[in-house]
N, C-alpha and C positions, 0 to 999 in steps of 0.2 A: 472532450473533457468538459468543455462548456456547457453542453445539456444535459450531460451528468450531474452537473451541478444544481443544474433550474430544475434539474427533475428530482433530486435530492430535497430541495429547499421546499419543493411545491408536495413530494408525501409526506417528512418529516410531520409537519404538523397534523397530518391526518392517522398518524403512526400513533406519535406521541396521546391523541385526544380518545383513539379504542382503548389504548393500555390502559389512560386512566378508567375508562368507563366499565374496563375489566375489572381493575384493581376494584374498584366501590363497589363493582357488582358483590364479589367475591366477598369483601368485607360486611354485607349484610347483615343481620343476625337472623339465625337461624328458627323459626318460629320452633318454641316449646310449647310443651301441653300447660294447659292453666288448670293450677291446683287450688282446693280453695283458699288452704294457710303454704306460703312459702317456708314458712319453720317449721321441723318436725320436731313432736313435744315428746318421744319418747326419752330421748337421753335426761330432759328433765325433771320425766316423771322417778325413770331410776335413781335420778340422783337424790329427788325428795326421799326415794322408798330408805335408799339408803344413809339419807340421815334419819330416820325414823328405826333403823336398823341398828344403825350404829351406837345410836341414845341409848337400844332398849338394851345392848349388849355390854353398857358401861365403858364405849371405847369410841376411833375416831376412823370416820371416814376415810378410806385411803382409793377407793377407786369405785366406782360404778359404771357399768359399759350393759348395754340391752344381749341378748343373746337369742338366739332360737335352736330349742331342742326339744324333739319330737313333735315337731312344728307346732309348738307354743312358743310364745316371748314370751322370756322371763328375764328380771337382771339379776346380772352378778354383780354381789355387793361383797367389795373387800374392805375388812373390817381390820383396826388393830387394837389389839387389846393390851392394854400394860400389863407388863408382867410382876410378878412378886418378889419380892425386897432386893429390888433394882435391877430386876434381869430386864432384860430385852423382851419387850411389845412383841405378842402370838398375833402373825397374821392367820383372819382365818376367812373363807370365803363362805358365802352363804348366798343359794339361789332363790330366789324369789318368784310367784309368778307373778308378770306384770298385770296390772289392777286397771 
C-alpha cells in the first residue's frame, strides 16, 4: 500500500502538468484567413439604399436585409407607407439592385 502511495504522489504531478499542457494546447486560437476589412459594408450599404428608398416613397424605413437572386445582390427594402384618413401604413417591399 505504501508504494502505491510513493508512486501515486511521484505521477500525480506529472499527470496533473500534460492535462494542463493539453487543456492550453487545445484552447489555442484557431488561425483564420486575414481579410482586408473585418466589417462587411453590405448590410450598410442597403440600409443607406433604403433610406434613400424610403424618402423618395413618402414613407419609413421598416427593414433592409441584402439578398441574392439570380446570382446578383440586391436588397430588399421594406418600406411603410401611411395610409389615407387614418387607416393602417401599406407595407410594401421593393428590390433593389445593390450599387
Amino acid at each position: 500500500m505504501k508504494k502505491f502511495r510513493h508512486l501515486l504522489r511521484s505521477v500525480l504531478p506529472v499527470i496533473c502538468a500534460s492535462a494542463l499542457g493539453i487543456s492550453e494546447a487545445i484552447a489555442l486560437p484557431v488561425a483564420a484567413p486575414q481579410l482586408e476589412s473585418p466589417v462587411v459594408k453590405v448590410a450598410a450599404d442597403c440600409y443607406s439604399i433604403g433610406q434613400q428608398v424610403a424618402a423618395q416613397a413618402g414613407g419609413t424605413l421598416a427593414k433592409a436585409s441584402e439578398a441574392n437572386r439570380g446570382g446578383q445582390s440586391v436588397c430588399v427594402i421594406v418600406v411603410l407607407i401611411p395610409g389615407k384618413d387614418g387607416q393602417r401604413p401599406r407595407r410594401t417591399e421593393i428590390v433593389v439592385p445593390q450599387g
